[in-house]
N, C-alpha and C positions, 0 to 999 in steps of 0.2 A: 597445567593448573585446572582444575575442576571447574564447570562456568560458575558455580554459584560464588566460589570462592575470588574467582575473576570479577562476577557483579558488583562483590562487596569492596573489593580491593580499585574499581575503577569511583563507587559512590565514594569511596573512603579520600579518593583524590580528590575529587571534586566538589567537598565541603574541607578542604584544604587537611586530607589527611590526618583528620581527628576525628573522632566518636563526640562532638561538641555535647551530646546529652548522658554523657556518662559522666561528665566532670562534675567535681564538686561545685559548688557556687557558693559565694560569701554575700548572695542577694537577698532580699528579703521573701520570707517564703512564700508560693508562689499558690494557689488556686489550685485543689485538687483536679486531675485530668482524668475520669474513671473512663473503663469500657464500655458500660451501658449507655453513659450518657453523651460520651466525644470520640470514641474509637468506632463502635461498633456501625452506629449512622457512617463514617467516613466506608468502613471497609463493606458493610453490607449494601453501599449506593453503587461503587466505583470496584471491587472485588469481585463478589460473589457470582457475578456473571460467569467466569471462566473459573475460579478458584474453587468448583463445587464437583463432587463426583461424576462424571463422564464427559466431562469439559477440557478442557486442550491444558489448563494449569497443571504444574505437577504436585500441587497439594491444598486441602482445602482449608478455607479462612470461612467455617460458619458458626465457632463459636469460640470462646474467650480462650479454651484452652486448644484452639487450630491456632488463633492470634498470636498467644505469647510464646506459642512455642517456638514462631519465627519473626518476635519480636523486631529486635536489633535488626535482623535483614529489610526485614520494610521498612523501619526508619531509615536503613540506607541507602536501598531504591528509591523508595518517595523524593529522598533531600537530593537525590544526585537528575529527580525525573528520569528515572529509565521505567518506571514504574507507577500510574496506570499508563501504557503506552499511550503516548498521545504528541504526535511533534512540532504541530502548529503550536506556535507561540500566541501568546494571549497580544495579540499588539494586533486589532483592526477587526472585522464585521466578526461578529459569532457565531459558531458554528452549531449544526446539532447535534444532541449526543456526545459531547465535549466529555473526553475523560481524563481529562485535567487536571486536576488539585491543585486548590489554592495554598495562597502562601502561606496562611492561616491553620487550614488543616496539616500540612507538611511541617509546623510547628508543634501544633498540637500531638502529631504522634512522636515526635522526637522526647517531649516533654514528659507525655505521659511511659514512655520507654525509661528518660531518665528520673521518674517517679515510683519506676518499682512496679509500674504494670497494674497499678489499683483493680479490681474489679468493679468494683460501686457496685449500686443494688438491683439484683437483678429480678426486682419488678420493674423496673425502668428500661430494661433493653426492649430495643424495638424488635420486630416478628421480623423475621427472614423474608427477604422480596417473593414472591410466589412466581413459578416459572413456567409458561405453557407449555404442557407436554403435544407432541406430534406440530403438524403444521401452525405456525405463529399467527399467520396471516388468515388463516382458514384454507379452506380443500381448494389447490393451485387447477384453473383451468387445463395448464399440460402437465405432466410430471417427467421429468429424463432421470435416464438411471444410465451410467458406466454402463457399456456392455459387458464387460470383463473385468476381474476385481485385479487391482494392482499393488504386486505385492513388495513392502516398503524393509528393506532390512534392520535389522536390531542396532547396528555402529553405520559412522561413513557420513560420507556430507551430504548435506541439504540434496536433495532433486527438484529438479523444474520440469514438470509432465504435463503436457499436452493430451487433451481425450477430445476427440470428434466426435458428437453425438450426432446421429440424424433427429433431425426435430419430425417431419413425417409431415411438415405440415402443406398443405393444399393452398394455401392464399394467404398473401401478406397478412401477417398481424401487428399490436401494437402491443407493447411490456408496459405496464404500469409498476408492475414488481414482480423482482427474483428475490425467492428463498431457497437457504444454499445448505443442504445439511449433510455434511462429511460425515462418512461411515467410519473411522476411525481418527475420533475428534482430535486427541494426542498430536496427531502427526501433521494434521493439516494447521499449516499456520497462516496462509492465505491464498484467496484463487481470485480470478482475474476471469471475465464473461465477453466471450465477443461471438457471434456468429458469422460462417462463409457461407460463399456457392458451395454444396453437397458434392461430398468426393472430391474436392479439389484438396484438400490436404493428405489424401490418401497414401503418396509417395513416399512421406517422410517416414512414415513408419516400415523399418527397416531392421530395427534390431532382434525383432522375434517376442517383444513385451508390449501391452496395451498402450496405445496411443504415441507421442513422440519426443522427444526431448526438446532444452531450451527453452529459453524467456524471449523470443523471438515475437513481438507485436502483430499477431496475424492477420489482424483485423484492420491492417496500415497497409498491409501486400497486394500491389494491384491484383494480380495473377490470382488471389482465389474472392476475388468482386463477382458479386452484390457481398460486402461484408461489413461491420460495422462493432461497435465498441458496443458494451450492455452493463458496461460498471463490474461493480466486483464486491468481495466480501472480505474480512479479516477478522480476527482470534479477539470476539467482544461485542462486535457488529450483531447492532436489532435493526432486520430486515423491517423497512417501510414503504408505504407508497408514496409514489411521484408525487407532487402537488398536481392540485385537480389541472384536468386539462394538456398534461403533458406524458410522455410516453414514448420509450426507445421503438425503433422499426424494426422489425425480424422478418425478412424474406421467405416467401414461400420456399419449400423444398431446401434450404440451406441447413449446415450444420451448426449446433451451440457448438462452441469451444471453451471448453475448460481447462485452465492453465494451470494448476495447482503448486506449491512450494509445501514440498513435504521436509520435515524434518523428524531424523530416526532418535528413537525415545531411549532405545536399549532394549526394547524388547521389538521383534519384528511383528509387523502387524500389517492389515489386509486393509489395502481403501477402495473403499465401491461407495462413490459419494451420488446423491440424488438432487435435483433441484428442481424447484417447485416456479414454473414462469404464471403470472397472472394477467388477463390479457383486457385491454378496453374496447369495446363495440365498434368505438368511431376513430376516425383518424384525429390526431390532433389538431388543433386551427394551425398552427404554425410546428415548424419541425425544429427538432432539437440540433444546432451545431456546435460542434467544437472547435473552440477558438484561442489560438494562442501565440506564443511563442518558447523558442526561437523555432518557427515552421521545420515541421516534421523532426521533431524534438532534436532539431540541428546538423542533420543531413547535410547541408549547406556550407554548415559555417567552419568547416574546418579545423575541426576537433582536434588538435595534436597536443597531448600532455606531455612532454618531456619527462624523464624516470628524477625522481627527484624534487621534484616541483611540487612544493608544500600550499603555492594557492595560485590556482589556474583559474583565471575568469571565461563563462561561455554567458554573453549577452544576446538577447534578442528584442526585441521591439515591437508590440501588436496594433497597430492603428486602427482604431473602430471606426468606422466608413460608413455606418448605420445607426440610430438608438437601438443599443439592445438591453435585453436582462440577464444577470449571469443567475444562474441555481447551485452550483457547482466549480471545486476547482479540483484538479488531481496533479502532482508535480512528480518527477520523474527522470532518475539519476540509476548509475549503477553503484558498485563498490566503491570507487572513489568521491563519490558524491560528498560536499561535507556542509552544504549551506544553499538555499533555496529561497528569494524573495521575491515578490509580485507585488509592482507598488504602480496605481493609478495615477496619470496625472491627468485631469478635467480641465473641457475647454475653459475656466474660469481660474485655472492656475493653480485649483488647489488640489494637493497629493493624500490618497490614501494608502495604505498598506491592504492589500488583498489575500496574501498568504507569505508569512514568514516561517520556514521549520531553520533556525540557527544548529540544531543538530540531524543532520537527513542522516537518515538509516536505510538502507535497504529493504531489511527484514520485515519493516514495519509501512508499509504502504497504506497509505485511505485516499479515501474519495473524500473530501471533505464539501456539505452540504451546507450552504448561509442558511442562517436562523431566518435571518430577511436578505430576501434578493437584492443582488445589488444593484442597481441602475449606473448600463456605459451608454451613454449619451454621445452620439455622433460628435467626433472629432477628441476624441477618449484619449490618451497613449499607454499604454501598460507595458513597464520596463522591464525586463523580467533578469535575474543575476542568478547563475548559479554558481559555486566556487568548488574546486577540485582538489584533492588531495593524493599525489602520488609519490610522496616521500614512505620511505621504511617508518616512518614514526605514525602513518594511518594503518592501525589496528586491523580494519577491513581489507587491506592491499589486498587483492589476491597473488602477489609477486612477491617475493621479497628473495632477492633486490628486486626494486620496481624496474619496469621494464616502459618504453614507450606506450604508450596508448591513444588509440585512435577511436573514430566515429564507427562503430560495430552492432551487430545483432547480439552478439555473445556477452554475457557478463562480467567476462576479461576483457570485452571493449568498453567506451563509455559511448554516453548519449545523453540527452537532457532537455527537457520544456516543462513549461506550466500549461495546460489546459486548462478550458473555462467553457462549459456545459451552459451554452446560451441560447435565448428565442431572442426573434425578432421584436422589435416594439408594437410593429403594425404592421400591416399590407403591402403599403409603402418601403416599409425598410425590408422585409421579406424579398419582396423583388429586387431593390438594391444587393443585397446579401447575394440571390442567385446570380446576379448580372456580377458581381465581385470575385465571386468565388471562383466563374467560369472561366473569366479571363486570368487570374492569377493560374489558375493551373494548367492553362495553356501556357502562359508565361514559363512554369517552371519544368513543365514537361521536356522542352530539349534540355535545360539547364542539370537535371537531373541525371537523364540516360546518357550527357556527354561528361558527365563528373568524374575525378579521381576516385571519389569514394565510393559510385557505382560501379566502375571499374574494380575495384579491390573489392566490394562486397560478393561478387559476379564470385571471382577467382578463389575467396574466401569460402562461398555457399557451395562451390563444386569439389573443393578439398574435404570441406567438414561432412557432406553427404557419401564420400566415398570411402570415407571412416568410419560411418556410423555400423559400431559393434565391433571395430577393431579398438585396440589399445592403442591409444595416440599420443606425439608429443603434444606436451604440455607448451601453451604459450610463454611461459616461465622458464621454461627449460628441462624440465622433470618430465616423468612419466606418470598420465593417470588410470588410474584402468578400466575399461569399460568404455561407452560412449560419450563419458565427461572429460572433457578436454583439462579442464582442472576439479581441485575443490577448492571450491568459494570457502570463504571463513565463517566459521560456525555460528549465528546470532544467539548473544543470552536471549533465552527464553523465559517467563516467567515460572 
């Protein structure tokens, strides 16, 4: 089935398998809905970002006749929410840049669909957003470029590429912001930023093509430390800076890493993506952690999905042992992934909701940034649920028949946490946090190296290295060709 046709036929389920704005109505007649004056604000606020000529969309929405020609499909994205991607639920703090729709406007276009497409008068449309051409932010202190352009085929599934940039750089810096601009915007549907120690990822590339395969978390890998997370970008995303005062570390002489998720368009095309890092003077007063659960996104905890199992719980539990501030959450599932909540409970009893997405996608990853920071005040608990789906009836399986699944690097494995991008309150807690952190991961250091699952990762990482660019069995059972062990399932694209 075609995806778009697929899109239409899943929103068509999920407003219970009617077109409800095509039906007749015996109500009383209802308030004109035109373009100029209730469509065009909805698509030109939440749209035209990526739906515009050289933009990752596959068609543009900038004026009445891009709209109506693809009428009926936006009203059926909209009402099913697969469209403006956005999977945090409206339930707890706000976020920035929310691309949302409200219930309201997701009416509103249904209506004005089942109204005949009015135009209204077009003195009344508002002007197309204006869009900065070249760098967003201004002229980036460093600029990285791909050494080599990596070149993406016309069919086939999704890739996950790795590119090790040398940064060049002579002394610690600090990131207040990356801007991230893919050379063949189409394809890139989101990348991921961490930097290691220089040259330490060198090995992996093996196959004879730019940089290395895999959605393997590098920036979690003892073995190539000093390394660290740098946040990341997706298909919509307006690069901004830190709030004042804060800012990621980037080690002298280390490399950027760029993860990218390419997706092939039908036509083959060449990515040589650049990114633009912005850097602050001074260190920060306090350094940015990440804090979460379930520790190291459940390494631990014994991850075994049975083939079949329509909802597998993996909990974890984050105890705050400090006042801190969170800026930031990012949650974090494979294909099976089907539900993600982070909910506070404060020393005073009362619970918030910190990050609900009720339908996790893969495809669609963010960082999600609070509008206003949230204060976790010593003695905090933040419960975190994720729920799993390894029956034939998850659309995402990469198996079918599903197959067991365990705690992996690969994205036939699973894995899962919520992270939460937090300062200290003070001096005081700062110190607590270092005195915390040291002994917990002494704590988990033998717990770790003596585990089943670092046993099986060991055994796993020396198989999958000794394959890379051979044809290899498939976790599934099938055969895939190349150095992908399978193909992951296609994500609608917009």
């Amino acid at each position: 089935m075609p995806r778009l046709a697929l899109a239409l036929a899943v929103a068509a389920a999920a407003v219970g398998g009617r077109a409800v704005w095509m039906h007749a109505s015996a109500e009383a007649p209802r308030a004109p809905v035109t373009f100029s004056d209730t469509i065009a604000p909805i698509v030109f606020d939440h749209c035209v970002t990526c739906h515009r000529p050289g933009e990752a969309a596959p068609f543009p929405l900038m004026s009445y006749d891009d709209v109506a020609k693809h009428a009926t499909t936006i009203a059926a994205v909209t009402a099913s929410r697969l469209m403006p991607p956005w999977r945090a639920a409206h339930d707890g703090p706000e976020f920035v840049g929310e691309r949302r729709l409200t219930d309201e406007q997701i009416a509103a276009i249904a209506e004005w669909v089942r109204q005949g497409m009015p135009k209204g008068d077009p003195a009344r449309l508002p002007p197309l957003p204006k869009f900065t051409e070249g760098w967003q932010l201004g002229a980036p202190d460093l600029v990285l470029e791909m050494p080599e352009t990596f070149d993406v085929p016309a069919d086939g599934p999704d890739i996950y590429r790795n590119f090790a940039i040398p940064t060049g750089l002579t002394e610690d810096k600090w990131v207040r912001a990356i801007e991230f601009r893919p050379g063949a915007r189409r394809v890139v549907h989101h990348a991921l930023f961490s930097y290691v120690r220089g040259g330490s990822t060198a090995s992996l590339s093996r196959d004879g093509r730019p940089g290395f395969s895999g959605m393997m978390p590098v920036a979690f890998v003892p073995g190539f430390a000093p390394s660290g997370d740098l946040g990341g970008w997706a298909v919509g995303a307006t690069p901004r800076f830190l709030p004042d005062g804060l800012a990621w570390p980037l080690a002298k002489g280390s490399d950027f890493v760029l993860q990218l998720h390419l997706h092939p368009t039908g036509k083959a095309e060449h990515e040589r993506s650049r990114i633009g890092l912005y850097f602050t003077p001074t260190a920060p007063e306090r350094k940015f952690r990440e804090m979460g659960a379930p520790g190291l996104f459940g390494f631990l905890a014994g991850i075994d999905i049975p083939p079949g199992e329509k909802h597998y719980e993996l909990k974890g539990t984050f105890n705050v042992f400090a006042n801190m501030r969170a800026y930031a959450v990012i949650a974090h599932a494979h294909y099976l992934g089907k539900a993600i909540k982070a909910v506070a409970t404060f020393p005073d009893k009362t619970t918030k909701t910190l990050l609900w997405i009720p339908d996790w996608n893969f495809n669609w990853q963010d960082r999600y940034f609070y509008k206003t920071p949230v204060d976790l005040p010593k003695g905090t608990k933040v419960d975190v649920t994720i729920v799993y789906d390894n029956s034939a009836d998850n659309p995402n399986n990469p198996c079918n028949p599903p197959r067991r699944v365990q705690w992996g690097f690969q994205s036939f494995d699973e894995m899962g946490g919520v992270r939460f991008l937090t300062v200290a309150a003070s001096d005081a807690d700062e110190a607590a946090i270092q005195q915390m952190t040291a002994a917990v991961a002494k704590a988990l250091a033998n717990q770790i190296a003596n585990s089943d699952t670092a046993k099986r990762l060991k055994e796993q990482q020396e198989q999958l290295m000794s394959k890379v660019g051979e044809t290899s069995a498939s976790p599934c059972g099938s055969v895939a060709p190349g150095n992908e062990l399978f193909h992951p399932p296609t994500g609608i694209r917009k």
